[in-house]
Structures are given as structure tokens and as C-alpha cells.
N, C-alpha and C positions, 0 to 999 in steps of 0.2 A: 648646799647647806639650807635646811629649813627653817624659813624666815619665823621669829615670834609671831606670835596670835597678837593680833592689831582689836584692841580696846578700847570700845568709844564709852565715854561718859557724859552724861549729860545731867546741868541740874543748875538752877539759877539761882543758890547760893553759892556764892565763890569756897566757902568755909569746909562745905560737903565734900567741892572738887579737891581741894590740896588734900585734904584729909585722905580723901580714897586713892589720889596718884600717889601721894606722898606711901600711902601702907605699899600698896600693889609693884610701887617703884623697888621700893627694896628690899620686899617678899618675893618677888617672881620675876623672872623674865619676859614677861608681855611688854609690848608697847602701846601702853597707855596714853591716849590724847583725849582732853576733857573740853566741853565746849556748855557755857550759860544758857545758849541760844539754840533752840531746836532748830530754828531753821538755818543757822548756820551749821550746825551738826550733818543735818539732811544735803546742803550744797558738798562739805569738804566730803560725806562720806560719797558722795556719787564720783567722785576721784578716787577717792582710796577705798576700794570696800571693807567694811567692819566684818571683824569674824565673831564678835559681839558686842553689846548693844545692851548699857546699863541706865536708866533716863528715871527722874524724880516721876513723880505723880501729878503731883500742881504746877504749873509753871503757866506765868502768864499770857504769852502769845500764842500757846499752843500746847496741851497739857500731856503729860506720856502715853496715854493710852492713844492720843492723836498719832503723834510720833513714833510709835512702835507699830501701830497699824500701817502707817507708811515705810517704815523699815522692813516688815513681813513682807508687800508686795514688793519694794526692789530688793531684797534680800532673804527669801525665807529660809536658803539653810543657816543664818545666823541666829544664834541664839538670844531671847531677847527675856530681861531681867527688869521690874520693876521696884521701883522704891517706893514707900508707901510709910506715912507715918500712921499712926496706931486708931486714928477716927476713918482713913480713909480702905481700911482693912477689909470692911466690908463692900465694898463697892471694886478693889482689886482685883480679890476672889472672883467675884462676878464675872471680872473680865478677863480671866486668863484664857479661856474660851475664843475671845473674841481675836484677842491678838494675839495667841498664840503662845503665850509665857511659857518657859521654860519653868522660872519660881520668881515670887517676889520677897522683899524682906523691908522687913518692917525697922525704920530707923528709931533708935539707935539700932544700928546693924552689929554682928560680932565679927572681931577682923578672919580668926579662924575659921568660923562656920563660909564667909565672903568666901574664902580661898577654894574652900572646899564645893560650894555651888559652882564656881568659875572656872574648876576642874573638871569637873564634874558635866557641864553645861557644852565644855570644849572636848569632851573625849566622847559625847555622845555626838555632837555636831562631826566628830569627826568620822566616826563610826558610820555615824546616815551619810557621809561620803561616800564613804568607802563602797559601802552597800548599792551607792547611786551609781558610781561608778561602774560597779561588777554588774548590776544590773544594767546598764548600758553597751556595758560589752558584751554581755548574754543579748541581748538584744541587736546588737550590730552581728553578733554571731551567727543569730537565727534569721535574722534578714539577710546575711552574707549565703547562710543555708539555702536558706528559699532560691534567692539570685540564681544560687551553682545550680539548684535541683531543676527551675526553670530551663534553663540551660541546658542541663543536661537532659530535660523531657523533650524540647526542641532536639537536640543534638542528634535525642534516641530515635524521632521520628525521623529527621532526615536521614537516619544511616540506613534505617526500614524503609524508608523511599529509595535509597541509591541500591540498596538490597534487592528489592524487588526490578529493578531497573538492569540492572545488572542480571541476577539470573536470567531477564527476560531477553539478554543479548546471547545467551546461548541457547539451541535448536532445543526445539520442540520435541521432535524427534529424531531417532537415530537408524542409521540402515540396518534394518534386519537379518536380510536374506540376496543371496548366497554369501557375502561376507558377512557380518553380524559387529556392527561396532558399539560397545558399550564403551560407559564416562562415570568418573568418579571427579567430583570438585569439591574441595574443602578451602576455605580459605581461611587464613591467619588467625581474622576475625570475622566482622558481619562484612565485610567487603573487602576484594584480592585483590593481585594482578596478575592472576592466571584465566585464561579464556581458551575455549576451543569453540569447534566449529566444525561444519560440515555443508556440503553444496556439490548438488548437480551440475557438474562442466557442460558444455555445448559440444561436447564430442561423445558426451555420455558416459564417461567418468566419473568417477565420483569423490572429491577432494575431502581429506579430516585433516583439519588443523588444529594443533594444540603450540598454544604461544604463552611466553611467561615475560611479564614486565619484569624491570631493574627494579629494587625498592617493597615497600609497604603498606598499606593502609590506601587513604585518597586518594596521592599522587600516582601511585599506580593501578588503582581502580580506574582513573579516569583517561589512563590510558588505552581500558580496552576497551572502550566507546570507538577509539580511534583505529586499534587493530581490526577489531568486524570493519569499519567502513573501509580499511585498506585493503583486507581479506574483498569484500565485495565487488568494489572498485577494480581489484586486480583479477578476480575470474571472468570479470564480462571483458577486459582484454585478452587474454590468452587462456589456453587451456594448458599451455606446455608445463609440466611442473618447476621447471627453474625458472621459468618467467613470472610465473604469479609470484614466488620467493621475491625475486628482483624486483617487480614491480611495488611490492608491499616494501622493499625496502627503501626504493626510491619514496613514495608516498609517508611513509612514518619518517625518516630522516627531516623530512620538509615543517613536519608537524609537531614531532617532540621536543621536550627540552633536550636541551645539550648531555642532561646529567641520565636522561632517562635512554634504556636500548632494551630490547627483547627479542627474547631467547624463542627460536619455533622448533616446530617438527611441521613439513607436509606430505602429507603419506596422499596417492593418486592414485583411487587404486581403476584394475581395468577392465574395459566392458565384459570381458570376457570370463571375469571374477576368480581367475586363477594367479594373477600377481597384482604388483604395484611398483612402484618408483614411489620412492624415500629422499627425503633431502631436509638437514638437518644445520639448523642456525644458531648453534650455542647449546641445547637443549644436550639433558644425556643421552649416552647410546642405548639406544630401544633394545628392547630384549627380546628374542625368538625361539621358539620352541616348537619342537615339531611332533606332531602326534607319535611318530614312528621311534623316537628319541625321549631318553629321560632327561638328558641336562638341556639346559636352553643355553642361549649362545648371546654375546653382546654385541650389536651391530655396528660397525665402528665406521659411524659416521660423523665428518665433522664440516665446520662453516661457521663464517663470520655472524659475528645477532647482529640485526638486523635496526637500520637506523645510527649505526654506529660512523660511516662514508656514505658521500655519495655516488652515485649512477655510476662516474665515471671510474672510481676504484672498487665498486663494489665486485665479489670474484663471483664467476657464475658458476655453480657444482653441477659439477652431473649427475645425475641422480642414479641412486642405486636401486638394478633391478632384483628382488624379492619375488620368486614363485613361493606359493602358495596350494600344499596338497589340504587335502580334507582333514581337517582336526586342526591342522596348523595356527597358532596365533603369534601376534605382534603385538608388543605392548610398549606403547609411548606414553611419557611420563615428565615431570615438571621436577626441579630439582628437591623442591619441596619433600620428595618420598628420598632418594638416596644422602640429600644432608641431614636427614633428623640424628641428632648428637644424645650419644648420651652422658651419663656426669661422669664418664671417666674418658670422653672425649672422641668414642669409636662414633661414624658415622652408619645409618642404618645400611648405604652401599656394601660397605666394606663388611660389616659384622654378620649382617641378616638376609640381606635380601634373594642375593642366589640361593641360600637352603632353604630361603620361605617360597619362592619360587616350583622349586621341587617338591616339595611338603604341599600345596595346593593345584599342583597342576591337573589332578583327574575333579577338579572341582570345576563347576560352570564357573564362567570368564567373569560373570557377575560378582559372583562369591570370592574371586578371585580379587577383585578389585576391591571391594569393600576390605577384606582380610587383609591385604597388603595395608592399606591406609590406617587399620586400626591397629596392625602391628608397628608401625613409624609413628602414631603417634606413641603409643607406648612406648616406644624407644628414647623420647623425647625426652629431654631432663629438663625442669621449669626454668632453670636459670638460663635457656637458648632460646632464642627468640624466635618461634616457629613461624616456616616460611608456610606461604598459600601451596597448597597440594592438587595436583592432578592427574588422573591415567587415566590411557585411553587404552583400551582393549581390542585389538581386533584380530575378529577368528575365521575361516573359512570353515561354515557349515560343513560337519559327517557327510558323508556322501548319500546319504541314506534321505538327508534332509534335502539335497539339491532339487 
């Protein structure tokens, strides 16, 4: 409930005071308190603040223009009203300026015209509230702005820094020749948790890893700072392909969270560049296709993700051997391309992707890669929450190229 307008009066004839509470009492609902003594006026109001402020002109220990001026600075959104008899008129005037009057009036005052100043006085008082207020909150708005936009220009830099960090944790280059492996990475947003990779074994092999974290955004971005070092860590132990699998699993089980586990492919392929050995941890089954054939075929490999047990229950796969003629490709892939949904809830596996397969297969492996990823996102309906995308491509050069 909103309290009355609190009404100070001041004025050192007692006659002036009853007069004006006495009208004010039973014309209005304000709560009117009258005080002879300015400075006792100035003590009670610094307890109670005045929402206005009506003070005589003359008064002996301190006269209203004194008194109002000290009212403006601890109070200036109160409105402040002078009394003034008919000689001191012109010297009022003067000082509306000074102290800031609202209006003065000249005594004998009229009770009507009273009502109507002190109405008047209080809805404009109220008004520059209002106004103070909304301009304060426009202002804690725009500084609240600024904050976020801060914020978020730090925010945008760091994710441009973990962006550049990130890309620079996957290879430089990719093997050309006699097998030829290309990469497509897209991630969710400016940073994934999809990684791949590739590396010269000590037997002269040549390893391509593609691995997908659990998860989103950060948490699984800074996961694959941890799968390359596992990856690494696990080639200069062994060359065997199920061992380096095992060993990255023992290595990331030790390092991840509880909540986080990742999905791989490690394809091995062989010095002699006519096969590979496959071994597959969660990841979908890769897709094959052979020059000599029009439909491609799904490789149905399967295996625990990795980081999920340790050492001692983890299962060891044997790895699948894959020959490889001239034309032939392999394409390994992140779940990211066979979940894309779309709004009537078919996923791009199931709906698209074996007849876009067929539909691009006399195209380079390049073309190939890019066209699938721009078909799945298109497949994509905005209301699913797109995963990090990746495929790896890999062909054995025409024979022509050998």
C-alpha cells in the first residue's frame, strides 16, 4: 500500500501552521507535520525524509531561502515551495533560481490554488522519479550490456585461441600416394570432439586414426589434446594395431572423466600398400567400395570406446584384414554424418547416405567428402542439436598412378 506524501511545513507563526494543517488535514490525505523552527525541521526531516518542503520567507534564526537551500542538497528530488508575503515578492522571484522552487505564493495564500500547486508539485516530483528510475535501469542495462559484450569478446578470443590450437593438433599433411588419405572436420561449433590423425609406425606402416569424444563444446574439445597424446604415446610402444587401440585405452581410461569415453577407428595400413587391418571402438561401420562394383558394402566392425574399463577387462579385437585393389576406397566416419535428423525424425544413415554414396562414387574422394558433409548438414532440422562431423577417405590410387 502506498504510503501518503509526507508534508513538512515550516513557518514561525504558530497561526500560519494550524491554518495550513488544519485545511491540508481535511482536504487531502497527505501527512502533514509543521515545525516553527527550521532547524528543528532540518533534524526531524533527516529521519523522516520530506517528499515536500513548504517554509515562510522571514523567519528568525534562519530564513527560507537558508532552509530550502539546505533542503535541495539533502533532498533535491523534493519539491520545494516558498511563502512570501507581498513586499518580499520581489526578492523571492530572485531566488527561485537559487533554490530551486518549484513556485512560491504570496500570503494571504488561496486554499484552492494551495491544493492545486501541491498537486501539481507531487505528480511532477513523481514523474522525475519515475523517469530517474527508468533512466537507471537503462543504464544498469547498458552497463549490464557492455559486461556481457566484454565477455563475450574475451569469450570469442579464447574460443579463436582453442580453435587455432585445436586445428593445429590435427596433421599437416596427409598421405598421398599409393594410398591417398583425405579429411573432412567440421565441428558442432568453433571447437569439437572429433580428432583424427595419422603417423609413420617403426615398421613402416602407416596408422589413420579418427576418434570422437562423448559430449560437446569444451569438455570434449579438451579431450582431444588428450587422445593425440595417447595416440602418440601409444605408437612409439607398439606397431601392432590392437595394441596401440589397447594401449590408448589404458592411457585415456587413467586421464578422463568418469562421464567422458571415445568412440575410434584405427585403420593400419600396409607397407606394401595393398591392404590394411581395421579395428573399430564404438565408431560406425566404415563403408567400402570397390572400383569393380557399384554398391558399397558396410564393414561390420565392432569394439568397446575406449576409456570406458580398464587394462584388465578391456577386450582385445582382432583386427580386420581389408585388401585393397586400384580404385578401391574406405571411408571412416564420426557419428556426427549418419545421426544428422531430420524434422520428421529419419536419420541421414538410414534415409541418405547409401544412395549418396552411389550417386558420388565416380567423383574424387575429395568431392566426395565435402558432398556427403554438405548433404547431412542439410539433412539436419535446427531443432537437433548437431554433432561434430568427420570422414576420412581412403583410396588406393588407379593403377596407372602407382
Amino acid at each position: 500500500m502506498t504510503r501518503p506524501a509526507r508534508i513538512v511545513i515550516v513557518d514561525d507563526e504558530d497561526i500560519v501552521l494550524t491554518s495550513l494543517r488544519s485545511f491540508l488535514v481535511l482536504e487531502t490525505d497527505y501527512d502533514v507535520v509543521t515545525y516553527q523552527s527550521p532547524r528543528a525541521a532540518l533534524e526531524s526531516m533527516s529521519q523522516n525524509p520530506p517528499d515536500l518542503v513548504i517554509s515562510d520567507f522571514l523567519m528568525p534564526d534562519m530564513d527560507g531561502l537558508q532552509l530550502l537551500s539546505e533542503v535541495k542538497e539533502r533532498f533535491p528530488n523534493s519539491p520545494r515551495i516558498l511563502l512570501t508575503g507581498y513586499a518580499d515578492k520581489e526578492n523571492a522571484i530572485q531566488a527561485i533560481n537559487r533554490v530551486g522552487l518549484f513556485q512560491y505564493l504570496e500570503k494571504p495564500w488561496d486554499n484552492e490554488q494551495l491544493k492545486i500547486v501541491l498537486r501539481n508539485a507531487l505528480r511532477q516530483s513523481n514523474l522525475e522519479r519515475l523517469l530517474q528510475e527508468k533512466i537507471d535501469a537503462l543504464d544498469a542495462a547498458l552497463r549490464h550490456r557492455d559486461d556481457l559484450a566484454a565477455r563475450n569478446e574475451a569469450v570469442r578470443r579464447d574460443l579463436a585461441l582453442a580453435e587455432a590450437v585445436q586445428r593445429g593438433l590435427l596433421p599437416d599433411q596427409l598421405p598421398r600416394s599409393p594410398i591417398g588419405v583425405s579429411a573432412i572436420y567440421e565441428p558442432s561449433g568453433t571447437i569439437g570432439g572429433d580428432f583424427y590423425d595419422t603417423a609413420c609406425l617403426s615398421d613402416g606402416r602407416w596408422a589413420v586414426l579418427l576418434a570422437d569424444a562423448s559430449g560437446h563444446g569444451i569438455p570434449a574439445a579438451l579431450s582431444t589434446t588428450l587422445i593425440k597424446s595417447a595416440f602418440g604415446r601409444s605408437i612409439e610402444e607398439s606397431s601392432e594395431t590392437q595394441t596401440i587401440l589397447r594401449s590408448m585405452n589404458r592411457i585415456l581410461h587413467a586421464v578422463l572423466p568418469d562421464s567422458v569415453f571415445v568412440a575410434a577407428q584405427l585403420a593400419v595400413i600396409a607397407s606394401d600398400h595393398a591392404s590394411l587391418e581395421l579395428v573399430n571402438a564404438g565408431n560406425p561401420h566404415p563403408i567400402l567400395w570397390r572400383a569393380a562394383e557399384s554398391t558399397p558394402e558396410r564393414i561390420a566392425s565392432n569394439g568397446l570406446l575406449l576409456g570406458m574399463a580398464d587394462d584388465s577387462l578391456y577386450p582385445s579385437e582382432t583386427p580386420q584384414q581389408i585388401t585393397l585393389d586400384h580404385g578401391d576406397r574406405l571411408l571412416l566416419f564420426s557419428d556426427g554424418l549418419t545421426e544428422a535428423t531430420s524434422s520428421t525424425g529419419e536419420q541421414f544413415e538410414d534415409a541418405r547416405l547409401t544412395g549418396a554414396i552411389e550417386r558420388l562414387q565416380s567423383d574424387p574422394i575429395e568431392r566426395i567428402l565435402a558432398d556427403l558433409s554438405s548433404e547431412a548438414q542439410a539433412w539436419h532440422t535446427a531443432d537437433f542439436e548437431r554433432d561434430d562431423l568427420t570422414i576420412i577417405g581412403l583410396e588406393r590410387c588407379p593403377e596407372s598412378e602407382d
